[in-house]
N, C-alpha and C positions, 0 to 999 in steps of 0.2 A: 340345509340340514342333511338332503339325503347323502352328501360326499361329503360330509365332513367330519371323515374317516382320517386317526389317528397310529399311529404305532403303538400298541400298548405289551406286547410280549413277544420275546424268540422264546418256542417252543423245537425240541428236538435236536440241542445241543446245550451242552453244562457246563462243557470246558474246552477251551481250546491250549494256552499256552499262559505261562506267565503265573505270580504266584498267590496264593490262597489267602483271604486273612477271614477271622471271625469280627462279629460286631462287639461292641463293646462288652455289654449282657453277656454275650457268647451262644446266641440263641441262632444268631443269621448268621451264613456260609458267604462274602463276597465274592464272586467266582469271576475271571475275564474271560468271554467266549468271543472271540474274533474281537471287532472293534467298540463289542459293547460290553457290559458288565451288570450278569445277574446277581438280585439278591435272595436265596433260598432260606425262607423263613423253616427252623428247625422244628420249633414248637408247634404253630398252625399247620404246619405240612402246606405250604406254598412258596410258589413264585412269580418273581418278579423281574422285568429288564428295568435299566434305569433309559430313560428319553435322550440319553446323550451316547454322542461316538466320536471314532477319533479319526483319522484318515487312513490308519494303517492298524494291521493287527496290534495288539495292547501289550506290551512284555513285561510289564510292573506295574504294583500299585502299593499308594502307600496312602496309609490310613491314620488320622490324627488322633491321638488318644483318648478324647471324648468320643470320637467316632460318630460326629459332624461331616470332617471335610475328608475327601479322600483326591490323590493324585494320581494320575491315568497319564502313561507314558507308551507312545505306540513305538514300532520298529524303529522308524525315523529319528527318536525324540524330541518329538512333537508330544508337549504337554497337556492336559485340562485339568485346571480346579474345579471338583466339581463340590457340589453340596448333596449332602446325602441326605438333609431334612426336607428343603425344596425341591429336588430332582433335578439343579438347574446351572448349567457352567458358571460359574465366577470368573474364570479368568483363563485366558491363552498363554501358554508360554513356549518357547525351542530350546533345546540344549543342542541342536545342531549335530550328537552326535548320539548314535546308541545310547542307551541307559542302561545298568547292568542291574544296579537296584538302589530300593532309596526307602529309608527310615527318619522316620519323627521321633526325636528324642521325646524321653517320657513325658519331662514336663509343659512341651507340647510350643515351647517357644523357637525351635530353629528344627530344622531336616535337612541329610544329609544326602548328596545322591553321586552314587559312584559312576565313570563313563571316564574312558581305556584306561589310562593308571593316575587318577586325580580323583580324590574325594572331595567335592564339590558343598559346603555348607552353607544354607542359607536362612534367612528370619523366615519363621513361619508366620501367614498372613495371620493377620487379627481379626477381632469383631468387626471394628469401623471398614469403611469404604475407604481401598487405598488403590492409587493412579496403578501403582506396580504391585503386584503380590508379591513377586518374588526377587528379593533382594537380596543379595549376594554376600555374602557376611567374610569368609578367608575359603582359600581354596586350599587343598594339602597334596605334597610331593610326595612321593616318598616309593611305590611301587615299581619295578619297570616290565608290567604287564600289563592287563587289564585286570580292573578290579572284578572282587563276583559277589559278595555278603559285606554284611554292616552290623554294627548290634551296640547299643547305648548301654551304659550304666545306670543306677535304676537314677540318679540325682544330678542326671544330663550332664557330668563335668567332663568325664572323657568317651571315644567311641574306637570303635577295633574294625578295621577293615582288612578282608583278606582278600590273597589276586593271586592271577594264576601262575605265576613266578613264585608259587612255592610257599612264600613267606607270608606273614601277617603283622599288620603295623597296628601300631595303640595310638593315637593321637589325641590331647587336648581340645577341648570343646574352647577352653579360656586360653590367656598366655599363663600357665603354671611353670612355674620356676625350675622344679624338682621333675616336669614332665613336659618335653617339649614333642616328642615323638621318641617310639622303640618297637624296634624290627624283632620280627623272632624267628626261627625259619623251625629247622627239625621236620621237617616232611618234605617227602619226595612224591607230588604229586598235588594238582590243583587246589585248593580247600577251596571246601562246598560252606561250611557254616563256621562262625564264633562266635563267641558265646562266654561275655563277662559270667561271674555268677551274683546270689545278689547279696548288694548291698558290700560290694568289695571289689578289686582291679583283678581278682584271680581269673583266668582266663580258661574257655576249652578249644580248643580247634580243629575241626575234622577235614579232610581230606580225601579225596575223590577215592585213592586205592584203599579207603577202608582204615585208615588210622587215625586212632581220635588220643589228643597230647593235652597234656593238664601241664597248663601252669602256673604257681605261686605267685603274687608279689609280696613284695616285703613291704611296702607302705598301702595303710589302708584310705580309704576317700576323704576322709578329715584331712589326714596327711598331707593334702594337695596345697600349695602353695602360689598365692596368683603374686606372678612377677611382679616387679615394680618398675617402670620405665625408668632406662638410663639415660634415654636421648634427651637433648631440648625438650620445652612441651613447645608442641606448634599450636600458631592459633589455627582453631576451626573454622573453612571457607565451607559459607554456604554455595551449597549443589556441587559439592565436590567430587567428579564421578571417574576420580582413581585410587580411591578407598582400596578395591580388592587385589589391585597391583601393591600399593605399596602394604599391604600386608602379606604378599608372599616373598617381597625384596626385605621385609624385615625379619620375616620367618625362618630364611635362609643365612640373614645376617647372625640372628642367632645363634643358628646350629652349628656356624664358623666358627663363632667369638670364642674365647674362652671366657672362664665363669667370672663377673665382676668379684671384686674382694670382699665386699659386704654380704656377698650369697655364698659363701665359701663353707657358711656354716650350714647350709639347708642341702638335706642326702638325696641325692639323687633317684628316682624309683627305678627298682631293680624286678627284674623275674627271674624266674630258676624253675625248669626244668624239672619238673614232680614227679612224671611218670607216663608213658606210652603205652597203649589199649591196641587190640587187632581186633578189629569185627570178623567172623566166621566169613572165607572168600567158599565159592564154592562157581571155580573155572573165572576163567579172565573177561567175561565179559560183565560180572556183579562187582559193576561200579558201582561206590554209592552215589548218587543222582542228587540226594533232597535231606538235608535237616534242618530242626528244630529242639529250644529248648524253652521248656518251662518251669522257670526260677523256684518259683515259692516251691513246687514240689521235688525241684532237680531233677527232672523225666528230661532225658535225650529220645530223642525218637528220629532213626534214619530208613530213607526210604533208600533201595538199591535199584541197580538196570532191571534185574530181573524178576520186578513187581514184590519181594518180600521187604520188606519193613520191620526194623527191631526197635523194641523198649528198653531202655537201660536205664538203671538210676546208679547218679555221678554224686560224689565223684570215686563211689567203689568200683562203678563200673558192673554192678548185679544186674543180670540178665532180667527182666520178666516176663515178656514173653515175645515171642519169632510170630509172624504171621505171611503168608503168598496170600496177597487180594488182588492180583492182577497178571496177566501172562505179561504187561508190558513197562517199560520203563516209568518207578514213580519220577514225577517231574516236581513236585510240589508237595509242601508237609505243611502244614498249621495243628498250635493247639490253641482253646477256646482260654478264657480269661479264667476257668476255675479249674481246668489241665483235663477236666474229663473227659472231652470227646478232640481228638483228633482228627484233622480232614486230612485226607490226600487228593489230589489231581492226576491222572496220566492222562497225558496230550496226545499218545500215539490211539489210543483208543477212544478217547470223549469221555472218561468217568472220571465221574466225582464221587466220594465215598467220605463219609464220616464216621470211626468207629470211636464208641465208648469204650476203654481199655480195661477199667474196674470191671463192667460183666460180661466183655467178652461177645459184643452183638453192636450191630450196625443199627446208629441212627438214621442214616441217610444212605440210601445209594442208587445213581443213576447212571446208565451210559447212555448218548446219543447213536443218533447213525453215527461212523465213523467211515462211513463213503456217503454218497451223495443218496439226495432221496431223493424217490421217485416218483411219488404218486400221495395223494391225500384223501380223504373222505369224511365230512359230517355223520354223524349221528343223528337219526330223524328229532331230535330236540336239542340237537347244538350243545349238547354237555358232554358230549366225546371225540377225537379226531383220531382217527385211525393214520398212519405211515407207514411204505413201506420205499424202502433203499435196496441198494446196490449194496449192500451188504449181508439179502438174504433173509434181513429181520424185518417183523411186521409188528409195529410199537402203536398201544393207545396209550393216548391224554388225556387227563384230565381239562375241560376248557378254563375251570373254576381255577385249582390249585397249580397248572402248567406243568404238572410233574407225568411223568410214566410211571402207568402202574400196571403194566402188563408185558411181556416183550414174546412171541410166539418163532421160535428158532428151527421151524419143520422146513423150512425150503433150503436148498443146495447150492441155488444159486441165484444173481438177483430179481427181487421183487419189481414187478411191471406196474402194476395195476393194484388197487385193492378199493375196495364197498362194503356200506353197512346193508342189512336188507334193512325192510320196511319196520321191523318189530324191532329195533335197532341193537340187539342182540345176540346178532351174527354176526363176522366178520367171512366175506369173501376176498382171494386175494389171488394171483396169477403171476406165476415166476415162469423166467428162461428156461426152469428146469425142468419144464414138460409138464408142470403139477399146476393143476386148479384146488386153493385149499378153502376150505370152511372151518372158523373157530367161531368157537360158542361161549361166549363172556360171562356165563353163570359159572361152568367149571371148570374154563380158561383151557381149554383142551380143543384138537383138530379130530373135529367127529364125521369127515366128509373131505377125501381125497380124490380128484377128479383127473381122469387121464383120458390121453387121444387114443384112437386102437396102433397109431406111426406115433412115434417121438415128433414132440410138433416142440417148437419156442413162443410161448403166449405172450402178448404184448397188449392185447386188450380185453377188457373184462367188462359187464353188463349181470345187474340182476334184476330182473320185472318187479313191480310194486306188489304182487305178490307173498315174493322170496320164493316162488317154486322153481322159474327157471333160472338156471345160472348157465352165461353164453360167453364163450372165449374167444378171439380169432387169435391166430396163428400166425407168423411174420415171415414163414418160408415155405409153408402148403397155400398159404393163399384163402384157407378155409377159415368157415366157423363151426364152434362146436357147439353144443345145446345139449345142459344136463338135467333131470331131475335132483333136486334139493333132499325130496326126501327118500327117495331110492339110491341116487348116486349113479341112476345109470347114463349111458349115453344114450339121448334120443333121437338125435338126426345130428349128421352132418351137411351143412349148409356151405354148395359148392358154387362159382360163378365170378366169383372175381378175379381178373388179370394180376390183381398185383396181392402184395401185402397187404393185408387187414390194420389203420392204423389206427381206428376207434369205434364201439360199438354205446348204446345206447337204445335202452327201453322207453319208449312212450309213456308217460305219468299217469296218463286214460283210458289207453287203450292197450291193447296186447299185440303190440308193432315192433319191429327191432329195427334201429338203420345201423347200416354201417358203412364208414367210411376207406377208401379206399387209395392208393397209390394209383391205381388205374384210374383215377378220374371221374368216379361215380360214388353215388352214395344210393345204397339199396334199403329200399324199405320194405320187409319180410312180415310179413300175416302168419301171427303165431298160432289164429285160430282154424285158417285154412289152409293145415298140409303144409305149414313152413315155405310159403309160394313168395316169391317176390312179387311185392303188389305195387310197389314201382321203384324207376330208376329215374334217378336227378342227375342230369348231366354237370360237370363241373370245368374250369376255365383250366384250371391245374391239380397237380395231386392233392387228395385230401390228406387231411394231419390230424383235426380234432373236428368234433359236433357235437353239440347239447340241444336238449328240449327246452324248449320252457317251460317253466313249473306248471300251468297250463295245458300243456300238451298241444296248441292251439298255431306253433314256432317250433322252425328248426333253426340252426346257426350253423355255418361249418366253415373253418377256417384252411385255406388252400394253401399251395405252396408258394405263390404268387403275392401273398401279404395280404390278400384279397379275407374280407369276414363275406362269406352269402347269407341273406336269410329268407325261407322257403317255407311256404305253406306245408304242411305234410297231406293235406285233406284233398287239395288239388294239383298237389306236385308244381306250382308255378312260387319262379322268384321273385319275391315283395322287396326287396330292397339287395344292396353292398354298401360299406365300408372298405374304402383302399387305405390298410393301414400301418402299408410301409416306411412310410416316414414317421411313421408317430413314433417305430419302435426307437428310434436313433440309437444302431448299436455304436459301439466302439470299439477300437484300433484295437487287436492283440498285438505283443511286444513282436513276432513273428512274420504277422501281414506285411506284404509287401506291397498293396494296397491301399488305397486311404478308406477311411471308414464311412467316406459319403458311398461310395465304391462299393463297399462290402455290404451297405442294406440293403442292394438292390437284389441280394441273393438271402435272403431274412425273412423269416416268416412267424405268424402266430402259432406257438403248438398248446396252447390251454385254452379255451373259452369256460367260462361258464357266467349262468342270469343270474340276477339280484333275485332275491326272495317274492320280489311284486314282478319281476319281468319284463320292466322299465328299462331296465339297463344290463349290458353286458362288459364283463370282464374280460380283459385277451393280452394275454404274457405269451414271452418266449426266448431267444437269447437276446437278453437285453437287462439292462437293468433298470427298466421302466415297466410298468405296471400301467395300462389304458383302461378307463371306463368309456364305453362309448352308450348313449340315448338310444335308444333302438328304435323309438317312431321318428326321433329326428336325424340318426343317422350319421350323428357328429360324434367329437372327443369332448368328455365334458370335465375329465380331467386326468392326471398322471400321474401316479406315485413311483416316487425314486426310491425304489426298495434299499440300495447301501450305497454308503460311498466310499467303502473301502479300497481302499487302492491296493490292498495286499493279493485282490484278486484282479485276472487277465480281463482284457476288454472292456478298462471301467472308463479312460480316455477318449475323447477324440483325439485326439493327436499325441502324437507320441514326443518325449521329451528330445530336444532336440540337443541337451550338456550330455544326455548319455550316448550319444552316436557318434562313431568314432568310422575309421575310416573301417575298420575291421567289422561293423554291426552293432550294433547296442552292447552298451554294457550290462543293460538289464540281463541280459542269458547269458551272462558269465556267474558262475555259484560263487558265494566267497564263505567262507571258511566251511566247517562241519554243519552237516544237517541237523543232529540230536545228541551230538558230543560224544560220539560211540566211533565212528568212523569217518572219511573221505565223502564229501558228497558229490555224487556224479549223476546228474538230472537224465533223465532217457528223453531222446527226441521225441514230439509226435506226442508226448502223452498231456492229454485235458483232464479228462474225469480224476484224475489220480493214479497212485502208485501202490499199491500191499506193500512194497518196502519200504526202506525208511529212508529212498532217494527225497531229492524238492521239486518240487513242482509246486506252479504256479496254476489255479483253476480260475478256469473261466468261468465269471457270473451271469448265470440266467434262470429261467423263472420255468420249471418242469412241470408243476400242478396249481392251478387256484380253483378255489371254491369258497360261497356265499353258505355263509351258517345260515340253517332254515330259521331262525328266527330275524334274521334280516341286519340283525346291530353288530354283526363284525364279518371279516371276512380273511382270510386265510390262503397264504403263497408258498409252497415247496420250492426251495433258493437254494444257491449255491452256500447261502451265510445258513439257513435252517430253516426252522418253521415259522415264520414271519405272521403275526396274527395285528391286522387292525380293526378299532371298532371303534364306532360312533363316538364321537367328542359333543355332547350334548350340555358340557358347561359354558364355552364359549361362544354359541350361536344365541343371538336375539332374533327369535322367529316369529313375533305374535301374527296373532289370527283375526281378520275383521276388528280392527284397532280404529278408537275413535277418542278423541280427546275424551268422552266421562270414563275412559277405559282405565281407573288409574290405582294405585295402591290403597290410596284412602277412602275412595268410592268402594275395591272391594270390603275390606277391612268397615266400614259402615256397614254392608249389608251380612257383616256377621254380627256385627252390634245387634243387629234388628231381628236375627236370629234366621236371615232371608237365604235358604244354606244355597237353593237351587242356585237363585239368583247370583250370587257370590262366585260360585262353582263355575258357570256359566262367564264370569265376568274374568276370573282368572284364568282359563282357556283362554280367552280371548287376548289376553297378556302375555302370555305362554312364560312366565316366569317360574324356574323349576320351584325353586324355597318359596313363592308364595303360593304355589297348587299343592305345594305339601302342607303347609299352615292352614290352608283353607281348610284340606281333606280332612284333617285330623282334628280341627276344630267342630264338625260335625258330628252330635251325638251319637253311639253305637242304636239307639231306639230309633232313629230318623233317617239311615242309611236307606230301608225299602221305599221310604215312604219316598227320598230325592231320588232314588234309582229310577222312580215309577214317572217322576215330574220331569226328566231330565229330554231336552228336545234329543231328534235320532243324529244329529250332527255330533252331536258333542258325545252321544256313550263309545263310538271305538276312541275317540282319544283319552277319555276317564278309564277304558279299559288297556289300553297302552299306557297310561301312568304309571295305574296300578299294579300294572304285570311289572314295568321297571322297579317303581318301593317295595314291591316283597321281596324283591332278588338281595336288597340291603337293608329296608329295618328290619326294627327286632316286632312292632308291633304286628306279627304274625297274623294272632285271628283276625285283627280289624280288618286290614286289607284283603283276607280270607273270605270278609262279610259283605265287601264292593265286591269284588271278581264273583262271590256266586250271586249277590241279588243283581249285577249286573246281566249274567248270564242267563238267568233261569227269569227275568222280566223282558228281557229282548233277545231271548233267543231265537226265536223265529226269522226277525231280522238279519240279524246277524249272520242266519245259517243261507240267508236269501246272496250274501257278499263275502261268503266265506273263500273264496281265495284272495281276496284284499285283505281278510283279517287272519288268514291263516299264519304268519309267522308270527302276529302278538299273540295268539293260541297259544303256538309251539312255544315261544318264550316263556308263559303260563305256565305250561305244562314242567319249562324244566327248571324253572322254580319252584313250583311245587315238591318236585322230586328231591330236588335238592333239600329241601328244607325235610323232606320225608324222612332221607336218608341219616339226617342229622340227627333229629329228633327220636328215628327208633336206636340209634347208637347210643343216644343217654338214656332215654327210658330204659334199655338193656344194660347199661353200668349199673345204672341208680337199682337194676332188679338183684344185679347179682351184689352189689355193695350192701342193701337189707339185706338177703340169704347171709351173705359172709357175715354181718354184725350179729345176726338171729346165731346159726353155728359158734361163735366167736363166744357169745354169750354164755350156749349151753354147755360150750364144754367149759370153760371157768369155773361152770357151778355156780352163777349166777341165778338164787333163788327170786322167783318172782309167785305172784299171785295167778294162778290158771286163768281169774278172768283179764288180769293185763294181759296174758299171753293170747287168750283169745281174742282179746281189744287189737293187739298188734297185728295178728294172722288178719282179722276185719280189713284194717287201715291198711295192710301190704296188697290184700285182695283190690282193696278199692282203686289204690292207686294203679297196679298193675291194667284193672278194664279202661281207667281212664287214659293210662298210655296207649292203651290197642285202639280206643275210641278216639282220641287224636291223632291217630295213626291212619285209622278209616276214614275220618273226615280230610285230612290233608290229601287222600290217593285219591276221593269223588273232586 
């Protein structure tokens, strides 16, 4: 149970490339960020990753019109059907070649998907269980480009593809008589969208330089006419699998023939050329990048290169209104199923944005890092994680809802290091730029700016259990600094080390600082006497990283040699290593001229951090493996393969050997434009990335991990984002002292019998989650003290770790309110005798409670100003009432009002 740690969310990225869609409702944002795809609940304000990935970044997706299944298409064209009710792949598929994009006709029986100049039409999968999902139905000719957009009519007969040769083709869903295919061109320049309108062939089509072309047809959807075969009829050969050959050889035969004589009489469908629209250009680089149209209301909505985005309603063409929401190229436009809130994406930056266009205000809006992150840190109750990147910004999360609700933009240059204090209402953080900063989460403000008396570059950060000292070292003086929290001043400088300072750290206990060091040492410093170093731990090679244990009782320090030490701090002697070079198994960069057995022996650990019990240690680094290792036994106990995207460097062992040609791989050859704006020309030498809008390929490894203090998840700073896993406690059977009468019917009898202890006791023992919740909850609200007081000492922390998990999810609030305190306040003695074994089910506790605090004063505060409003709403109407109803009502508002502040009281004790 204690590894059986899942993926449950990327936090710290929203968007990466590829295009937007809403849910059905129009309430959730589908977003693809690298090889996975979040869902952001609009309404609840959350998020969510779905459990599946693809092997290469995602460039499309397409969504079935009940908004069931949706298709995930990576660089490659490498497919997955996935299911959006179960979270769980249906089915694999290739197209062997790029995807450009791909739509589900409305009615939800065929999808069409476009790749270089062929629109590709196939059955959409059904209910039942089928060998092939994806069956091939007619492919279509007609481009000679690559295609870029798709768009159905509303009664799935015909579909319009455009490409980048300018022109745009209408094609037949059926074989119709009167419509076999028809080109249109009239634009000089790529088109980005089209766009039947509804309930008619009338068409609109815009175009990258900003022209959008309306045009008529002269026959409407009835009008359509399904061919009548003139050939032979063949008999039908079962498993006959050149179906989609001989309907592109007869497709073609068609469009040769001329018309038989019997169809002489059915008109042909025609278009004509309406009328030509210019969007406002402003300088040659406001391309349009991104549209969208929404039928029922005839909203065009186009996003340009240089982040503004316009409303128009077609087909007059009436402006509504202009908006700049981004300095960077929109990449992506959606609107929701009732047209009111529109998403955008920009990939150059990570944001995602939904606005409401009617009032004029954003529902949604998030950016991630948009370089690499650097650093992470818990919240003393696990309900916040603080980040900070190479981009300068230092972002909290939410753990609950996965969103950012805060972003602190004071540093100049990138973020090293950052920390909560102890009161978890600080944020400390340490940038290249010389500056130690402090933000304070009540009024989201930097109230404590911390400087060297020389320009130093910080790279490591410490604040004592405290929050009074805050300690930085420095990566080219050598030094550490040491500030006061509440003055701000500097109190000593701490000099002694040969090399660069590459990790600092406070004792949990005591008032001790170590730090580790490039020179080979790690110093342990007595805050209480004269800042003395009170010892020096020799080391085999450079130090990189070290942590305490939650205890204080263990040091860990990860060297340059792959080597984990772990050291008493009490008597300065080594208790143990882990050599954990081979565990990292990196891989080959497309670059190495090396092989990648080769390359780990120059590889090392740069993250440690202990589990919440101090059992076990966590230790990342370039690599795209994640180790747990035992810490009394000194082993790997297990591995997480953090991504397998292949779109980042060093995910292989071996490098593909189709692409190596006599000249080098053909991986480091660029092929076409980077963001469709310019030439793409990669700079040598560059890993982390690029500020411009060159490619580059980044290499995946692992910069930060950290154990949430309540112990049920744990959290990785990645090259893909902020990787959080937590406990999978549905799929373990773990009973406890198990004995054949241990059984469902045995418990479930001794609730018959009204035997609650006894029951309570016997489901423990089963460890089955749905029956220790049926049990719990079947015991009277009157009986609760009375089993809390019977219950043997083995069993109350696991009744109290239950209980701390069901408040986090039901709604039966005070019940479980009623375990947690008469468990607390009858063995608390106990308990406080094993309090750091049960210190994270505490901390868990605790940030339930709050959470549930937080909720609960936010309606009691609606619900106070909803009465006030109804009260005012009333009098001024002139709504005559009797003084003493008025007074009945002022009572009952009073009442309810102490009873919310007294549930308010009792949820914070």
């Amino acid at each position: 149970m204690k590894f059986a740690y899942r993926f449950s969310n990327l936090l710290g990225a929203v968007y990466r490339q590829g295009n937007l869609h809403f849910s059905k409702d129009g309430n959730s944002v589908i977003s693809p960020v690298g090889n996975r795809v979040s869902v952001f609940d609009l309404k609840n304000n959350t998020s969510e990753t779905l459990p599946v990935s693809t092997t290469k970044n995602i460039t499309c997706v397409g969504l079935s019109p009940d908004g069931n299944l949706a298709i995930l298409v990576d660089e490659d064209g490498s497919a997955l059907l996935v299911s959006l009710i179960t979270r769980a792949v249906l089915h694999h598929f290739h197209f062997h070649k790029p995807v450009n994009s791909i739509r589900f006709s409305p009615d939800g029986r065929k999808f069409v998907v476009t790749k270089e100049n062929v629109a590709l039409m196939y059955h959409a999968p059904g209910k039942q269980r089928e060998f092939n999902a994806f069956v091939l139905d007619k492919s279509y000719y007609g481009p000679y480009d690559e295609t870029t957009c798709i768009d159905w009519t509303d009664d799935s007969k015909c579909f319009v593809v455009g490409s980048k040769d300018m022109s745009t083709w209408v094609f037949g869903a059926e074989r119709w008589a009167n419509l076999i295919y028809y080109s249109l061109g009239g634009h000089k320049d790529v088109i980005v969208g089209c766009f039947f309108e509804k309930d008619s062939l009338d068409l609109y089509t815009v175009s990258q330089d900003g022209t959008l072309c309306v045009w008529e047809s002269d026959t409407e959807l009835d009008g359509l006419v399904l061919k009548k075969s003139r050939d032979k009829p063949k008999p039908l050969r079962p498993g006959d699998e050149e179906d989609e050959v001989m309907e592109e050889e007869e497709g073609e035969v068609i469009r040769g023939k001329p018309e038989a004589p019997n169809e002489k009489t059915i008109k042909n469908v025609r278009y004509q050329h309406k009328s030509k629209h210019f969007f406002n250009k402003e300088g040659d680089f406001n391309n349009l990048t991104a549209a969208a149209y929404h039928k029922p209301t005839h909203i065009l909505v186009t996003g340009f290169a240089s982040g503004i985005f316009h409303l128009h309603e077609l087909p007059d063409f009436n402006l509504i209104h202009s908006l700049s929401i981004s300095d960077q190229r929109i990449s992506s436009v959606a609107i929701n199923s009732s047209g009111d809130w529109i998403g955008f994406g920009c990939s150059g930056m990570g944001q995602l944005l939904v606005w409401e266009w009617q009032s004029e205000s954003y529902v949604f809006k998030q950016q991630g890092h948009f370089n690499n992150m650097a650093y992470l840190a818990y919240s003393a109750d696990g309900q916040y994680i603080v980040t900070g990147g190479d981009d300068g910004k230092v972002k909290v999360w939410n753990t609950n809802s996965g969103l950012c609700f805060v972003t602190f933009t004071e540093h100049t240059s990138s973020v090293t290091n950052v920390t909560f204090t102890s009161s978890g209402f600080v944020i400390v953080s340490a940038s290249l730029d010389g500056t130690v900063r402090a933000f304070d989460l009540h009024r989201y403000r930097n109230f404590r700016t911390f400087t060297s008396p020389r320009p130093a570059q910080f790279s490591s950060l410490a604040v004592d259990s405290s929050g009074e000292l805050v300690s930085a070292g420095a990566q080219d003086s050598f030094e550490i600094f040491l500030w006061s929290m509440q003055t701000g001043r500097l109190l000593e400088v701490l000099g002694g080390h040969e090399g660069p300072v590459s990790c600092l750290c406070f004792s949990p206990v005591q008032s001790i600082l170590a730090s580790a060091s490039w020179d080979r040492t790690v110093r342990l410093w007595d805050m209480l006497d004269s800042w003395q170093v009170k010892e020096t731990l020799p080391l085999t090679s450079d130090g990189l990283s070290l942590t305490y244990r939650p205890d204080g009782q263990e040091l860990a320090v990860a060297t340059l040699n792959g080597e984990i030490s772990f050291w008493n701090p009490q008597t300065a002697t080594q208790t143990g290593s882990v050599a954990g070079r081979h565990d990292l198994e990196t891989g080959r960069k497309e670059t190495d001229k090396i092989t990648a057995k080769q390359l780990a022996k120059g590889k090392s650990f740069t993250s440690l951090c202990y589990s919440a019990d101090g059992e076990s240690i966590l230790a990342g680094g370039q690599s795209k493996f994640v180790c747990i290792y035992n810490v009394k036994e000194q082993m790997l106990m297990k591995k997480f393969e953090i991504s397998c995207n292949l779109s980042f460097d060093a995910m292989e062992e071996f490098l593909d050997r189709r692409k190596m040609t006599e000249f080098g791989s053909l991986a480091l050859v660029d092929e076409g434009a980077g963001d469709g704006d310019e030439v793409n020309i990669s700079l040598p030498g560059v890993r982390k990335g690029d500020m411009s809008s060159r490619h580059f390929k980044p290499e995946i490894r692992v910069s930060a991990l950290r154990f949430s203090p309540t112990g049920r998840s744990w959290a990785a700073t990645t090259t893909e984002g902020l990787l959080v896993y937590s406990l999978d406690g549905s799929l373990v059977f773990d009973p406890y002292d198990l004995d054949l009468d241990v059984t469902p019917a045995s418990i479930r009898k001794q609730l018959r019998l009204q035997e609650w202890t006894s029951a309570i006791v016997l489901a423990f023992r089963l460890n089955e989650t749905a029956l220790k919740q049926e049990v719990l909850e079947t015991v009277p609200h009157g009986q609760i003290p009375v089993v809390c007081g019977s219950l043997p000492d083995i069993y109350v922390e696991k009744l109290l770790g239950f209980v701390t998990t069901c408040l986090e999810k039901s709604g039966h609030l005070q019940f479980y309110m009623t375990w947690a305190n008469n468990l607390l306040m009858l063995h608390g003695q106990k308990l406080k005798n094993r309090s750091g074994a049960i210190l994270p089910t505490l901390q868990a506790l605790q940030k339930s409670i709050q959470r549930h605090f937080d909720d609960l004063s936010k309606l009691c505060d609606f619900n106070m100003y909803n009465i006030r409003y109804a009260a005012a709403l009333s009098k001024q109407r002139g709504v005559k009432r009797p003084a003493e109803e008025e007074e009945q009502d002022a009572e009952e508002l009073s009442e309810e009002m102490s009873e919310a502040s007294l549930d308010s009281a009792e949820l914070t004790l």
